[in-house]
N, C-alpha and C positions, 0 to 999 in steps of 0.2 A: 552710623556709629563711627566715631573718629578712627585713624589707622593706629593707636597708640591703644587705646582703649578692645579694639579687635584682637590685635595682639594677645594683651592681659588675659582675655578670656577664652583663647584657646588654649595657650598655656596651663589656665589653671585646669580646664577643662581635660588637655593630655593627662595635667599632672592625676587629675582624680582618675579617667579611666585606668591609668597603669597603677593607681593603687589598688583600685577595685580589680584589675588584674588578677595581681599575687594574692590578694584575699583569698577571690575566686582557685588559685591554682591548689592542687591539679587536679586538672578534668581528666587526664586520660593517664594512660601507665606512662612510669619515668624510666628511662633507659640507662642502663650503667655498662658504659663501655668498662672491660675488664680485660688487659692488654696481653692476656698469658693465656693456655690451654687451661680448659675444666679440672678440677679437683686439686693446684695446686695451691700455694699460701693465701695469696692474693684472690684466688675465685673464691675460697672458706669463707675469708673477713669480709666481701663483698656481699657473698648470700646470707652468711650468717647475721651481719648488720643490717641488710634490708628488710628481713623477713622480721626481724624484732621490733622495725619500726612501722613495717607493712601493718602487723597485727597490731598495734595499740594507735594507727592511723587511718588506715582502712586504706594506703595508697597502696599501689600498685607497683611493683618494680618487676623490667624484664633482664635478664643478664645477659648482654651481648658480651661472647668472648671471641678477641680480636689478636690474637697472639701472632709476635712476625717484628723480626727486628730487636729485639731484648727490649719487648712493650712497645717502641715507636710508632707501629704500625696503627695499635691503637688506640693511642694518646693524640696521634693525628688526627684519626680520623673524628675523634670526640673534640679535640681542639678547634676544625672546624665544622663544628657542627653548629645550628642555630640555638641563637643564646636565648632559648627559650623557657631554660629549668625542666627541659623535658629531654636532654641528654646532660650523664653525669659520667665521669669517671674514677675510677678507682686508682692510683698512681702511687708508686713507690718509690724508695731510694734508687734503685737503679736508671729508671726513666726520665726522674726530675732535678734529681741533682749529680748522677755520674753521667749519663748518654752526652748533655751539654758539652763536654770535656774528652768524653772518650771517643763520640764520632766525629769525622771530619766536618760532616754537613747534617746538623739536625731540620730534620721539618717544619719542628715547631719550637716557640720559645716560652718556655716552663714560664716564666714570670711575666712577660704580655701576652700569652695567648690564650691563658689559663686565670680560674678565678678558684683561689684555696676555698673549701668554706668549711675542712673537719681534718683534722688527724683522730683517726681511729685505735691506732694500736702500732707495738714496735716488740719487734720479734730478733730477740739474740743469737747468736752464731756462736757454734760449738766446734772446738779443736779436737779430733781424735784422733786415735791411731791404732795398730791391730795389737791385740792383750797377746801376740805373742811377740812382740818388736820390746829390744830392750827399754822403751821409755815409759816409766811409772811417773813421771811427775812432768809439767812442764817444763822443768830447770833443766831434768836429763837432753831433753830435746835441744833445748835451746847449746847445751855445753856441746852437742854433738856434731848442728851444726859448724859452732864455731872450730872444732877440732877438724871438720872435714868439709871446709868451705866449696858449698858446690855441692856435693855429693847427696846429702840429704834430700829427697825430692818431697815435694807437699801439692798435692794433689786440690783442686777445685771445680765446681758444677764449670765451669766456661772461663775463659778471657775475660774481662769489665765486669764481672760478677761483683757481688757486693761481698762474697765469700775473698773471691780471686783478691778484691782491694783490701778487706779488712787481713788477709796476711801479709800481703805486702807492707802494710802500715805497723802491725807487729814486726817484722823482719828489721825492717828500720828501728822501732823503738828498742828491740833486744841488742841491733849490733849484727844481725848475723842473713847469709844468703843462703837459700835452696832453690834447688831446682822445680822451678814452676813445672808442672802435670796437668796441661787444663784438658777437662771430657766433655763433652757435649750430655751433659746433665746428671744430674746426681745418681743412676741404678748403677752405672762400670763402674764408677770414682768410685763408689759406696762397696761391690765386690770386690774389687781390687785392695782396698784398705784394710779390707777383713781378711782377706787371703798375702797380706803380707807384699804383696806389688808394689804398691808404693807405702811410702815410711808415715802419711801425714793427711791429714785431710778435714777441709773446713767444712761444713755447711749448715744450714740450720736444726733449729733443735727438733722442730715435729719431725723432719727428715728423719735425722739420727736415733732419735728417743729408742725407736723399739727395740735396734740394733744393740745401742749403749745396755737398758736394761734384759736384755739376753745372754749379756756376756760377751757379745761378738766383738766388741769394740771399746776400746777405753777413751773413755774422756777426760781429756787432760787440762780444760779450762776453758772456760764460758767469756764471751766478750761483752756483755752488758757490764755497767758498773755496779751491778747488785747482784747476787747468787742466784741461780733461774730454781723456781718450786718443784719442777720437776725433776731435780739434777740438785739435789742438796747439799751431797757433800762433793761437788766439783768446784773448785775454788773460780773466781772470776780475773783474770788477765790482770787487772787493777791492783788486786791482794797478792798477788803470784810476785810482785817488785817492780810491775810497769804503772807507775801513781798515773792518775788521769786519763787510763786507757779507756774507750768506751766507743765501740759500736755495732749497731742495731742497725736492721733494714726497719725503716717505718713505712707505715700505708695513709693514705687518706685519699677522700672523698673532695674532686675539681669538677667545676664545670665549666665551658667557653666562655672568656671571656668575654663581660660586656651584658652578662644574665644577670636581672634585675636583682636592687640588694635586700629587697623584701624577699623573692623565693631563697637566695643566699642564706637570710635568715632564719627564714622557717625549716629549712633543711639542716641548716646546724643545728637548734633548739632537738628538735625529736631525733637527731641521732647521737645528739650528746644525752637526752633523756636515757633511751635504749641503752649506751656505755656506761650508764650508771649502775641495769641490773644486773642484779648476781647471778644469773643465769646465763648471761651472755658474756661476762666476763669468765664466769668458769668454762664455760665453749670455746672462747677463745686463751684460753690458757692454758685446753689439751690440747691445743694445737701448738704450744710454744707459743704465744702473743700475750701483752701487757695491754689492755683498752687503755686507750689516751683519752681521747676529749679538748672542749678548748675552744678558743675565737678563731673564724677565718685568717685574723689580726696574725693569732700569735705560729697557724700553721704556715704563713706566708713569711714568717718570720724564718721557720724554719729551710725552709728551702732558699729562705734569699741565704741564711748563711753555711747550708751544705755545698750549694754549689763549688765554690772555691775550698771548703773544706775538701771534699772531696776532689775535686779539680786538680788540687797539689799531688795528691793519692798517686791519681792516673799517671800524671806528666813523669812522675818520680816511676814511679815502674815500666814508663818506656810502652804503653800498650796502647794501641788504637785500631781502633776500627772503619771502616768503611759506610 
């Protein structure tokens, strides 16, 4: 057989086996790297989406949690991992589109070493403060800062948090400075703000929720650009006289770059099916989360333009990390 004609028919012959491939996948359990300790935001939306897609596909998902780094550690190690479609990660605003920005040396590069293939959901951050501190509205706060520039302190889960950046990006859009408070995670931030310690504190809404409706804490405004279901009459950052204000941590589903775009597809299709029912969207909405859904397309979209969104965030508040 000629050298030209050799060629054609191996070719065609890769191209069949790799489709027969991803038909054939998955033969064994698929692994979802999940970059934070068990039971928090991101391990919820990760179990609770697999297991709705497990059940109406019969696959397998096991949850490896990889926490170390604010996510890095296990955004790494899934980044490289073989691009088999049989490791996946779960990844969020802080990993893919702040870490780029806020550590000096990242491991991995969100946009070549990673393939999008779902945003799943985007969960709002909530402003509060203690129901015995003079501030009943967002306006009082903000008047108070400006009256005592400095002095007001505002309190957040860490440094490069998506809490720590979405006030600093308020801070800016009102005009006014406080005294940064960062804790090493939300249980002190969250006593401290009840017991009057500090003046101000961000974090998200499943965090807060039970505190808020106890009475323990007032919430003084939500940063999605919509009112959150569970926090009705808390007005949103947007409505409060900051027009265009808006932001969420979002979550989705990556896997190593270079994994075929047949299993790419088949893993969008049933976890966008799954974000359809009303079961999983109401699961995910006691937790504070909004189901997304969507093309690989347009989640890659999104992180290409968070990066420098947020990238401006970090540089402006002067924070980095190591």
């Amino acid at each position: 057989m000629p050298f030209l004609q050799r060629t054609t028919a191996m070719l065609a012959f890769a191209a069949l086996a790799g489709s027969a491939s991803a038909q054939a996948w998955p033969t064994k359990p698929i692994r979802i790297v999940v970059p934070f300790p068990p039971g928090g935001g991101t391990d919820i939306i990760a179990r609770e989406t697999s297991q709705h897609v497990a059940k109406a596909t019969g696959w397998t998902f096991v949850i490896d949690n990889r926490p170390g780094a604010g996510g890095n550690l296990g955004v790494d190690a899934a980044a490289k991992s073989a691009a088999d479609g049989y490791t996946l990660v779960l990844g969020q605003t802080s990993n893919l589109a702040i870490n780029p920005t806020l550590y000096a040396k990242l491991p991995y590069d969100p946009q070549k070493d990673l393939a999008p293939i779902v945003l799943l959901a985007n969960a709002p951050l909530v402003l509060v403060t203690g129901v015995n501190t003079p501030y009943k509205t967002l306006a009082d706060a903000v008047q108070a800062a400006k009256a005592k520039p400095g002095q007001v302190n505002f309190a957040s889960p860490g440094n490069g948090t998506v809490a720590h950046l979405t006030s600093e990006m308020f801070q800016k859009a009102a005009g006014v400075k406080t005294q940064h408070v960062p804790y090493k995670g939300a249980s002190q931030a969250m006593t401290d703000v009840v017991s009057g310690t500090v003046d101000l504190y961000m974090s998200s809404v499943p965090t807060l929720l039970g505190q808020i409706k106890q009475g323990k804490l007032r919430a003084l405004a939500v940063t999605s650009a919509r009112r959150v279901d569970d926090l009705p009459d808390v007005p949103t950052i947007n409505e409060s006289g900051y027009k265009g204000f808006d932001a969420v941590t979002w979550f989705g589903l990556l896997a190593p770059a270079g994994t075929p775009k047949d299993v790419i597809a088949k893993v969008n299709a049933e976890f966008n099916k799954a974000l359809r029912q009303a079961e999983l969207s109401k699961r995910l909405g006691d937790e504070g989360a909004d189901t997304a859904g969507g093309t690989p397309e347009e989640f890659a979209a999104l992180i290409r333009s968070d990066i420098p969104r947020w990238g401006k965030v970090v540089k402006d508040s002067g924070t980095k990390l190591d």
